[in-house]
C-alpha positions, -999 to +999 in steps of 0.1 A: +524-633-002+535-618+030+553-590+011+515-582+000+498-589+031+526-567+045+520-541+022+477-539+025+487-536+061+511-504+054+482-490+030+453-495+056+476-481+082+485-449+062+444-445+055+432-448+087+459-427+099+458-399+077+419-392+086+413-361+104+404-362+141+371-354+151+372-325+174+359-328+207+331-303+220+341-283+247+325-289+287+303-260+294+306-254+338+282-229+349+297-202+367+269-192+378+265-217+407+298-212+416+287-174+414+255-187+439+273-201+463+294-174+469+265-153+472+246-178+495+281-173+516+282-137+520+247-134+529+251-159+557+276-141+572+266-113+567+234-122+591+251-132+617+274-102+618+243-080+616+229-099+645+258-096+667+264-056+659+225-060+669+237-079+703+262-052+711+234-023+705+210-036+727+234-036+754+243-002+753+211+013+769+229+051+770+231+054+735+208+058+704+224+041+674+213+048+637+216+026+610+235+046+581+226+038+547+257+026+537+254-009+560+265+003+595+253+012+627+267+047+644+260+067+670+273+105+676+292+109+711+300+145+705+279+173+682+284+201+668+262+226+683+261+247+647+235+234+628+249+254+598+277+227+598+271+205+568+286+165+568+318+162+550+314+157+512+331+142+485+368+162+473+369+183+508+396+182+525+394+163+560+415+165+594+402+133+613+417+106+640+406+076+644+411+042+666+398+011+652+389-018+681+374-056+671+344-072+683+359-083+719+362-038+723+401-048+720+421-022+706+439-029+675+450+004+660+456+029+682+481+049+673+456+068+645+439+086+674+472+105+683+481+112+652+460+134+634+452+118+596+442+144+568+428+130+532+408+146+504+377+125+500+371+099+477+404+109+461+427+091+487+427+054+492+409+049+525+390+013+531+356+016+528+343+016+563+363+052+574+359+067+539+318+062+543+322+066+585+335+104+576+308+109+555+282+106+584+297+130+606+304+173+606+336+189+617+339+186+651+320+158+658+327+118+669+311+090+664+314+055+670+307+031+643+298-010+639+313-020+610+304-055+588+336-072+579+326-060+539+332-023+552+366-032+568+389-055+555+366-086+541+379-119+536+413-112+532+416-088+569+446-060+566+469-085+562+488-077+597+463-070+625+427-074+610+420-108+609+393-125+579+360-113+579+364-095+612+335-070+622+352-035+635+342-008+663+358+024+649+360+056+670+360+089+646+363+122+652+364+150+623+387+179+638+382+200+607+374+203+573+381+224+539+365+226+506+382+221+476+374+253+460 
């Protein structure tokens, strides 16, 4: 008797074992509010770096400012009398300096404005801010530019001296240009 009990038990075991497992369904997570918040984020401080550039600017009674169309605010400290001169374009060759201060007018790269930098356009790596900050301007002519933290370094900063999300005064001037043909 227990040899049969023992051996019903071995057979219910093997049959109940042997069934295939139900699969489980897999967890949906929306991305997209992880997507929203990070959107929500930027935007908020994106505001309050547009308010202080906006603080700075009304300070500065001597100069007129323009807001450029790529997100910044610039005015021109020296023109070019020749209004023949065109603004720098994509693929020309540019001879430029620059100096790059932070919010508190601290400098933190300096030794660009002795050193004169040259690039091709849109065809060197350049961060975003200078690249678009050349753009505005005509050989021999400066400028000084208020950028958001997304046209410097963003979240992660340069890594050395630009800190996260940190807004940047850049002083440009464009010594000369080339075209590419």
């Amino acid at each position: 008797m227990k040899i049969l009990r023992l051996s019903f038990t071995l057979l219910l075991f093997l049959v109940l074992a042997c069934k295939q497992a139900i699969p489980r369904k897999p967890t949906f997570i929306s991305s997209h509010n992880v997507s929203k918040s990070s959107v929500d984020r930027n935007k908020k401080l994106l505001e309050l770096e547009e308010r202080l550039i906006e603080q700075l600017i009304l300070k500065d009674t001597l100069n007129s400012y323009v807001r450029s169309s790529y997100g910044f605010w610039y005015y021109k400290s020296l023109v070019n009398p020749d209004t023949k001169i065109q603004k720098v374009k994509s693929g020309e060759t540019v001879d430029f300096k620059y100096r790059i201060r932070d919010i508190n007018n601290t400098i933190i790269y300096n030794q660009n404005w002795t050193t004169v930098q040259t690039t091709v356009l849109d065809k060197e790596k350049l961060f975003t801010g200078l690249r678009s900050a050349i753009k505005e301007l005509s050989e021999k002519e400066r400028g000084l530019f208020y950028l958001p933290s997304f046209l410097g370094y963003g979240y992660k900063g340069d890594l050395d001296k630009i800190g996260p999300n940190e807004i940047l005064i850049l002083e440009l001037e464009i010594l000369a240009k080339k075209s590419s043909t």
